[in-house]
C-alpha positions, 0 to 999 in steps of 0.5 A: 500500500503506498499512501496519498494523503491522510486518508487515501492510499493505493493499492497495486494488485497483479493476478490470475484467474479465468472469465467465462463467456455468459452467453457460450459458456468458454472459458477464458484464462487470463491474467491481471494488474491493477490499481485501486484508491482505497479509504476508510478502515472496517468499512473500505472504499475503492475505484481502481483500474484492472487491467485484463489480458487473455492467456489464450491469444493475447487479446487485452482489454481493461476494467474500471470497477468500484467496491465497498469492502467490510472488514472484521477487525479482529480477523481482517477478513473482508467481504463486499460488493463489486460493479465495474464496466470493461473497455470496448477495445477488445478484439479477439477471445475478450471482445464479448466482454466489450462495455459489459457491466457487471457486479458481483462479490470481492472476498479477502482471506487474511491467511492466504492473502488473496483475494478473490472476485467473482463478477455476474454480467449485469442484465439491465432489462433496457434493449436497443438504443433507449429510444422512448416509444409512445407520448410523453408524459404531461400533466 
């Protein structure tokens, strides 16, 4: 952690895991790094970049996620919440994952040291452009 004021610090991360494809089910090997700003104590604040590159063909891309994390104090163990958006860069095994939205859960295990984040594709029932249809309202 390397502090940026009294209140702010960031955090440097690098990792490994695998993305599955929501509508075929491929999974994708990747790797990543990234950063986050983080604030407060047992319950933290974050917003960082993650930046996300397939094992398979190389392809890369990048999310921009948001997280509040609660921690116990007497075990350090954290567990919070999760949304973030990918970039729309990618080209190759990544590409479906272009300006996805998607939340899910951050868990820390204070023995390990990990962390592990396990993000849903978010379905916002809104389909097509978000042109409105009909009369406007009026009163």
């Amino acid at each position: 952690m390397t502090p940026i004021n009294q209140t702010h610090f960031r955090v440097d991360f690098i990792g490994n895991g695998t993305m599955t494809v929501p509508d075929t089910g491929e999974t994708i090997n990747m790797t990543n790094t990234g950063y986050g700003i983080v604030t407060g104590n047992e319950t933290a604040f974050a917003y960082g970049r993650e930046y996300v590159r397939s094992e398979d063909d190389g392809d890369t891309t990048a999310i921009t996620f948001y997280e509040i994390i609660r921690y116990d104090p007497a075990t350090l163990q954290g567990k919070g919440i999760v949304i973030a958006v990918f970039d729309s860069n990618a080209t190759g095994t990544l590409a479906p994952f272009n300006g996805m939205i998607v939340s899910g859960i951050h868990e820390e295990d204070p023995n390990t040291k990990t962390a592990t984040i396990t993000l849903w594709k978010w379905e916002s029932g809104i389909i097509g452009n978000n042109t409105v249809h009909g009369e406007p309202y009026t009163q």
